[in-house]
N, C-alpha and C positions, 0 to 999 in steps of 0.2 A: 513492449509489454510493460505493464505496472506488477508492480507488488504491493498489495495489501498491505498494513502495516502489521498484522496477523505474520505473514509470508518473511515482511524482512527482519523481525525477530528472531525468528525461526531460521531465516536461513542465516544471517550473521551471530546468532547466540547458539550453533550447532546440530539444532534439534532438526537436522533435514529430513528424518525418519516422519513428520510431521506434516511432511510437502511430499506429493504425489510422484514416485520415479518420472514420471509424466513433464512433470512441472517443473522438475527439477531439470529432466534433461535440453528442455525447452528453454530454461534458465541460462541454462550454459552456452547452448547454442546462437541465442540471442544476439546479435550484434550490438543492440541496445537495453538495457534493466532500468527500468526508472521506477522512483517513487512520485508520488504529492507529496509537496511541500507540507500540507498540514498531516502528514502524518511525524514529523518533529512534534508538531501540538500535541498529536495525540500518545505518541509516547512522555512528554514531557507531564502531562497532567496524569497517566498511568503512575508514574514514575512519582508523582508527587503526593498520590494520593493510597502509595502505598501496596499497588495492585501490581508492579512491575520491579524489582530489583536488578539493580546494572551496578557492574564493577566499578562505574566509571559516573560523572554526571551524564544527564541525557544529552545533552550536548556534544560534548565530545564523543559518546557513544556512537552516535549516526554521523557525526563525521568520519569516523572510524570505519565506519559500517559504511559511508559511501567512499571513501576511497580504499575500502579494501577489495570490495565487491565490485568497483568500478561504476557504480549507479550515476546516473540522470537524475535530475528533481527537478520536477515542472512546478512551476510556478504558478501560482494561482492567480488571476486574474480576471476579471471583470465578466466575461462571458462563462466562465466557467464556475464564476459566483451567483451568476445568472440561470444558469443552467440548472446548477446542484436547488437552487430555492424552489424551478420550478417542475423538480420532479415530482410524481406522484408520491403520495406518503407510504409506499411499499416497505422503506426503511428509514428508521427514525431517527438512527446515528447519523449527526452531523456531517464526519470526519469521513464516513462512507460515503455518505452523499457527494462530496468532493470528489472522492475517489472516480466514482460512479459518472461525473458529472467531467471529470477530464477524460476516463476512458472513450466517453461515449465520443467527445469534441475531438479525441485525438485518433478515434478508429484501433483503439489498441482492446486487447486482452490483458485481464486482471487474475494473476495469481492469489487466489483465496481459497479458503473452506466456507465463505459465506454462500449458503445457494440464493439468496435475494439479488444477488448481483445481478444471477443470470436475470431475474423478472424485467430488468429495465431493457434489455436486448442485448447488455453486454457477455461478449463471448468470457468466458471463465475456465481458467489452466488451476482444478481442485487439486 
């Protein structure tokens, strides 16, 4: 499963109340939690433009947040740079697009509250 970068906010800054008992208990159970790598990016420009406050730099932030959590981070890569450019324009967010665009490569389910996810065929844990 992936997490949103919505989802691992939320589940390493507390706010689980914000994530579906659903979601959460599918979280747990997991043998594996991964993120995209560009969701670094996109907390980082969050974070720099004022729309995200962290105790911490955003860096150390999500490293924090990946080993605390235990998370995987997929790397972005060439077919999956391919992939996310040649979806339909359902959603215009980049950084989703990625998202969107490994789930699909890697047969996983994505942890969010975006409902556009589901439009591309990806299963969605709201």
């Amino acid at each position: 499963m992936i997490l949103d970068t919505c989802a691992l906010l939320w589940l390493a800054g507390g706010e689980h109340n914000r994530i579906s008992e659903e979601a959460l208990g599918k979280i747990e159970q997991a043998p594996v939690v991964n993120i995209v790598s560009i969701t670094g990016f996109e907390i980082g420009l969050k974070y720099q433009v004022g729309k995200l406050h962290l105790a911490t730099t955003p860096s150390e932030w999500i490293n924090l947040a990946i080993e605390f959590h235990q998370l995987e981070v997929i790397q972005l890569d060439l077919e999956m740079c391919l992939r996310a450019s040649a979806l339909p324009p359902i959603h215009k967010d980049p950084c989703d697009r990625f998202i969107i665009a490994a789930a699909i490569l890697r047969g996983m389910p994505v942890v969010t509250t975006d409902r556009r996810f589901a439009e591309y065929g990806v299963k969605v844990l709201y």
